[in-house]
N, C-alpha and C positions, 0 to 999 in steps of 0.2 A: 550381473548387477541389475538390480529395478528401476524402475523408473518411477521421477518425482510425478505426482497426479495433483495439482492444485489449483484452485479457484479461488477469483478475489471479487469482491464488490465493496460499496462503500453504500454512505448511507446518503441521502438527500440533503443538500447541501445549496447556500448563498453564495456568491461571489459578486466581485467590485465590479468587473468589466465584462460584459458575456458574449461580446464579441470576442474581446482577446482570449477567453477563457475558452473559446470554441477551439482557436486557431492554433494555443498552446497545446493543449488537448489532441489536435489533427497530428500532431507530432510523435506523442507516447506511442511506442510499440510494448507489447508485448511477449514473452516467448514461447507460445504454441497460436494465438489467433488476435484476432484483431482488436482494440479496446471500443467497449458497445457504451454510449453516451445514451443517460436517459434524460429527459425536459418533464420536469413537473410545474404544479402551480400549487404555491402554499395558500392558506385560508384567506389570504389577501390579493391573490392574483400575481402575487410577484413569480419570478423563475426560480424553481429548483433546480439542481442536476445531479445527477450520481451517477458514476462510472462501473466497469466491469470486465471481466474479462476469464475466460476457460484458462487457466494457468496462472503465470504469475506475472507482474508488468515486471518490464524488463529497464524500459527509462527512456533516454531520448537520446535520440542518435545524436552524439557528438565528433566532430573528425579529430581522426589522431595523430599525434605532431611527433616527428623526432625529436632528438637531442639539442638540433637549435630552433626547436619551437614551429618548425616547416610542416604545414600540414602533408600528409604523405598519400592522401587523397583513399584515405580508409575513414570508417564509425567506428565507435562501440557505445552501445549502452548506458548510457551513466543514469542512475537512480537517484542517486545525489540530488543532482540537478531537476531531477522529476521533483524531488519533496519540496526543494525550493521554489521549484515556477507555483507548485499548488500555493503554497505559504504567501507568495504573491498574490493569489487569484481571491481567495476565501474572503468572506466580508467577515469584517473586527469582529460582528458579534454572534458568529457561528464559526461551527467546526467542520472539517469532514474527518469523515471515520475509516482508513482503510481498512476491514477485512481481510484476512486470508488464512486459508486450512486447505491441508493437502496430505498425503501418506506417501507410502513407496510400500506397495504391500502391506502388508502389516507389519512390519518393523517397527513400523512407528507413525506417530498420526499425528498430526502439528496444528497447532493455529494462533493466531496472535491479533491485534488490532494495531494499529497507529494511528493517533490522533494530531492530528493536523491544526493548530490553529495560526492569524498571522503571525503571531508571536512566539509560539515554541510547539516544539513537537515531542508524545509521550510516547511509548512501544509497552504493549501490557500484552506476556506472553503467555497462553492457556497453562499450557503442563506446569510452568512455574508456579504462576498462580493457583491452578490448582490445589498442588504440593503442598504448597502455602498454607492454605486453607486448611486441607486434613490437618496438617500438622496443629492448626489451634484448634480443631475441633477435638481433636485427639489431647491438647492441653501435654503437649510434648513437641517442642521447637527444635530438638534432633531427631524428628523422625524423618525418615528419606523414603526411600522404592524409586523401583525402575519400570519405566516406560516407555524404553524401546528396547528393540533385540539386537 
């Protein structure tokens, strides 16, 4: 079996609080290395930031409960909860953009976006859209092919 090889970033981005946005942020793991925080300044001098990481983010440590909700003094991961703290952080009138594209050999080669704003979140996937696209270019909307092995 291969191994997944992926990398994410995002793009330069606003947020409400940038204190708290730090300290949310100090939280997110990832699954091969640690998440790399960048500080910009847009054409006005305010704060940008955008994230990164060699693999994929994994989410933020949540502890895990039994059956009567007792925490059992374990984490795991949860992503979920990564989209929602962003959705909190972002100012009304920007977005952030995750990134991510990765292979397993060449079997197959991935990538996708999700866009983050307060208010809702979109997932626009490469190969699909792709697909998508030949197919109107080609002016045949049953046309298909394969893109992985």
């Amino acid at each position: 079996m291969s191994t997944y090889y992926g990398t994410t970033r995002t793009n330069y981005f606003h947020v409400k609080d940038e204190t708290a946005f730090r300290e949310f942020m100090g939280k997110v793991v990832g699954d091969e290395d640690g998440i790399e925080l960048w500080i910009r300044q847009d054409a006005q001098g305010n704060t940008l930031f955008g994230f990164g990481v060699y693999g994929c983010i994994s989410g933020i440590p949540v502890p895990v409960l039994d059956e009567n909700g007792e925490d059992i003094g374990d984490t795991e991961n949860d992503y979920d909860a990564f989209i929602s703290g962003l959705q909190q952080y972002v100012a009304e009138d920007d977005a952030i953009i995750i990134f991510e594209t990765g292979h397993q050999k060449l079997c197959y080669v991935g990538g996708g976006a999700l866009i983050i704003t307060a208010k809702e979140t979109y997932y626009i996937d490469l190969q699909t859209s792709a697909c998508k696209k030949a197919a109107e270019l080609l002016q045949n909307d049953k046309w298909t092919t394969r893109c992985e092995e």
